[in-house]
Backbone as numpy.savetxt, mean C-alpha at the origin, in Angstrom:
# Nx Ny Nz CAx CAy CAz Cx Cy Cz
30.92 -0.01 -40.82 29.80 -0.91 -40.80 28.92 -0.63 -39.59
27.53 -0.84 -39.52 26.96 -0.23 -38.17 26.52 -1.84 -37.29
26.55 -1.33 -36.48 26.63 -2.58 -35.43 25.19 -3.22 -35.36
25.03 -4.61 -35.63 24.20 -5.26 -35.62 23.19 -4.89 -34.20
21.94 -4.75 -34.16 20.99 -4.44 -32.86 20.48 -6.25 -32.36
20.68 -6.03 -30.73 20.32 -7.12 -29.95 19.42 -7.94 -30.42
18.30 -9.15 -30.83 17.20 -8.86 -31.06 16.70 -9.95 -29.36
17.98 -9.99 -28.46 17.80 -10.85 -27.62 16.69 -10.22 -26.20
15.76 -10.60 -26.04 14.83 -10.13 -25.22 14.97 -10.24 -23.88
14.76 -9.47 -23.11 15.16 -9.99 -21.25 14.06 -9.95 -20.75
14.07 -11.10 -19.91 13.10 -10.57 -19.26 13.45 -10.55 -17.36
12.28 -9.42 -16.99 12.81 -8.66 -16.28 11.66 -9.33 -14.89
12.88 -9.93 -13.89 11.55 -10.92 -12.64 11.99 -9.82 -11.53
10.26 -9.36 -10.99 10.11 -9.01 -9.62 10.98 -9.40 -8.66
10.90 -7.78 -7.87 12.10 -8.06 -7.13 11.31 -8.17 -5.56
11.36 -9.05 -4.47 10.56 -9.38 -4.04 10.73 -8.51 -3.13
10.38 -7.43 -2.20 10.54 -6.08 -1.67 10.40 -6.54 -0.01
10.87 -5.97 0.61 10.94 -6.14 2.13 10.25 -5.04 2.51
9.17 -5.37 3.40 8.56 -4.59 4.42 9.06 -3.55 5.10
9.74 -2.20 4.78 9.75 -1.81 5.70 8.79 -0.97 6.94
9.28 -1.50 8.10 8.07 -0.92 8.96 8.50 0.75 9.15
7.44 1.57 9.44 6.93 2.86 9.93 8.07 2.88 11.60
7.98 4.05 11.53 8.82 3.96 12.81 7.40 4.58 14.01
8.16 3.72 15.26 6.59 3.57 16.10 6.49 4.51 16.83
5.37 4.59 16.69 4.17 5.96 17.50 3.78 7.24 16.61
4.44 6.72 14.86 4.18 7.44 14.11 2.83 7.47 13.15
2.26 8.51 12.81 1.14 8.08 12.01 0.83 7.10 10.85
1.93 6.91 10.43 2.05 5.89 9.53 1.98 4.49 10.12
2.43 3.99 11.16 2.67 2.85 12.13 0.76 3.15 12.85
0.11 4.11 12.88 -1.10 4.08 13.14 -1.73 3.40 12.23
-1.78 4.23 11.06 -2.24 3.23 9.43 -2.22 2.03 9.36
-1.02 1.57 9.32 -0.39 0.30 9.09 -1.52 -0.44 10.48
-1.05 -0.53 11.76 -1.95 -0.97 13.01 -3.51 -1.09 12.55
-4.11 0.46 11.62 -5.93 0.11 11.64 -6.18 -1.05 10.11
-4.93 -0.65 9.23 -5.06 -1.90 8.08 -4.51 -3.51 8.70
-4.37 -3.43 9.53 -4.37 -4.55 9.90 -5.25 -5.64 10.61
-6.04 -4.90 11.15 -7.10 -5.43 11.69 -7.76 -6.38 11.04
-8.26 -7.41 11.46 -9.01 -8.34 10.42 -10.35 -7.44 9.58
-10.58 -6.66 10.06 -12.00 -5.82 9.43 -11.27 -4.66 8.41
-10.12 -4.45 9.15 -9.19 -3.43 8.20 -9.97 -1.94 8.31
-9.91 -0.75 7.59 -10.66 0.32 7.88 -10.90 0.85 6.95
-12.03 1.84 7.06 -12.43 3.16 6.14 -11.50 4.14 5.84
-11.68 5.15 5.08 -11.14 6.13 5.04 -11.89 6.81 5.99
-12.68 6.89 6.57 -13.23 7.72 7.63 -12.63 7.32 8.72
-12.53 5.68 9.16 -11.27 5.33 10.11 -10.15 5.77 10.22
-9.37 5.98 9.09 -8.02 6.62 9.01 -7.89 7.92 9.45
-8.87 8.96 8.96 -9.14 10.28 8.96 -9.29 10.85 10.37
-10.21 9.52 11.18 -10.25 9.79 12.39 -9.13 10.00 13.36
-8.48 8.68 12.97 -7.16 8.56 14.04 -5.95 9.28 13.38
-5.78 9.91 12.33 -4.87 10.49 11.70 -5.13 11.97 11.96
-5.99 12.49 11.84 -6.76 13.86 11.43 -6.02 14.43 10.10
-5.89 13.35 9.28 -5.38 13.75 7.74 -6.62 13.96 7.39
-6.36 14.72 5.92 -7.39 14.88 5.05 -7.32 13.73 3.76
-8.84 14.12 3.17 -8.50 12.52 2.48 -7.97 12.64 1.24
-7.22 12.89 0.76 -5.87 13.03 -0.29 -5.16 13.13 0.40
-4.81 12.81 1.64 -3.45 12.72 2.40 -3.42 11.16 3.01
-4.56 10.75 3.22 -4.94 9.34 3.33 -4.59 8.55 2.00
-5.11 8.53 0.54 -5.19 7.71 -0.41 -3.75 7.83 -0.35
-2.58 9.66 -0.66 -1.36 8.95 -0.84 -0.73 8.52 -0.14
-0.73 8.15 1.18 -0.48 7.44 2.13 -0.12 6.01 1.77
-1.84 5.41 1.75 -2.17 4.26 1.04 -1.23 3.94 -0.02
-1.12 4.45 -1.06 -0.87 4.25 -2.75 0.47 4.16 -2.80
0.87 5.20 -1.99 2.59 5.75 -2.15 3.74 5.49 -0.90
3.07 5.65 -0.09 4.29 6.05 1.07 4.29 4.53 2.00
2.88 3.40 2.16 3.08 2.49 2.51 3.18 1.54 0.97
2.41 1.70 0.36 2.40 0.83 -0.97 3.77 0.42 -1.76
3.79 1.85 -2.61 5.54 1.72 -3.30 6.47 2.01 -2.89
6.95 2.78 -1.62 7.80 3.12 -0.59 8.63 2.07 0.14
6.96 1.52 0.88 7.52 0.70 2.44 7.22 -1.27 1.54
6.78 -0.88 0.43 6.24 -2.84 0.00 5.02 -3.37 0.44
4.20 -2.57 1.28 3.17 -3.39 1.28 2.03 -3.78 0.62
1.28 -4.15 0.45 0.49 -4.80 -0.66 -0.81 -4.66 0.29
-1.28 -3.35 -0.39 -3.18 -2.82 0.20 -3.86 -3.20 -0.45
-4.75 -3.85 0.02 -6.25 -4.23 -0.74 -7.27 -3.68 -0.28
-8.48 -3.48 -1.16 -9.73 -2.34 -1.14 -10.96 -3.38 -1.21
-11.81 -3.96 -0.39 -13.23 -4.22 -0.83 -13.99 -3.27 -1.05
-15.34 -3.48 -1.27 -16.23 -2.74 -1.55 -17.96 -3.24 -1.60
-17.89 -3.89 -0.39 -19.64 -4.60 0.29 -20.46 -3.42 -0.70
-21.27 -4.15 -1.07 -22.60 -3.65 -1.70 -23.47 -2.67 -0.55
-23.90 -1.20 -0.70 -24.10 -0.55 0.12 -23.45 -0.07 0.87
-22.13 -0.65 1.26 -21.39 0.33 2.21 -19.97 0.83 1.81
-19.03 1.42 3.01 -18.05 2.06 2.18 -16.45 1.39 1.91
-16.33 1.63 1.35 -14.62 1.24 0.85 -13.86 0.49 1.85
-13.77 -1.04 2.12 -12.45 -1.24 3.37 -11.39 -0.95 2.69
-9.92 -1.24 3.32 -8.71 -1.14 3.30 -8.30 -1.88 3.80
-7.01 -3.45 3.62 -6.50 -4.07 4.26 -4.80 -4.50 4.08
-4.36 -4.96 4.80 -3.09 -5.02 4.13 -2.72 -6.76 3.94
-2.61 -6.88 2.66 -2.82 -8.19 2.43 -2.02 -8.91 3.02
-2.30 -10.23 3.64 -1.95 -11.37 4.54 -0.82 -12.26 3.16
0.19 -12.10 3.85 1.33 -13.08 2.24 0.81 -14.25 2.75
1.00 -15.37 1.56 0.45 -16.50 1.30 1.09 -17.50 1.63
């Protein structure tokens, strides 16, 4: 006889991720320091104090502090000017 299939659904809750920090005096712990700022920074900010290039900046951003370390980056985008970066303030 073949075995009846589940039709029981799971559902699956966020797992709430811990910060880990950059170890200090590292470029990443630089990042982290200019997204923090209340003004937060450019990618031209980053670029500056990093001397990364900028695909070494976004995966930075996206990957290595984002889904890596847990933090949660946010992007404005003022009318006329360029891209901030911040690291969102938990609630």
């Amino acid at each position: 006889m073949a075995k009846k299939k589940s039709t029981k659904i799971e559902t699956i809750k966020p797992v709430k991720q811990k910060v880990k920090e950059p170890a200090k005096g590292s470029k990443l712990a630089l990042v982290v320091a200019l997204l923090s700022r209340p003004e937060g920074a450019t990618l031209e900010d980053v670029i500056a104090a990093t001397g990364w290039q900028v695909h070494t900046v976004r995966s930075a951003l996206s990957h290595a502090l984002g889904k890596k370390r847990g933090y949660q980056i946010v992007s404005d985008k003022p009318k006329g000017e360029q891209r901030i970066y911040k690291i969102a303030q938990e609630a």
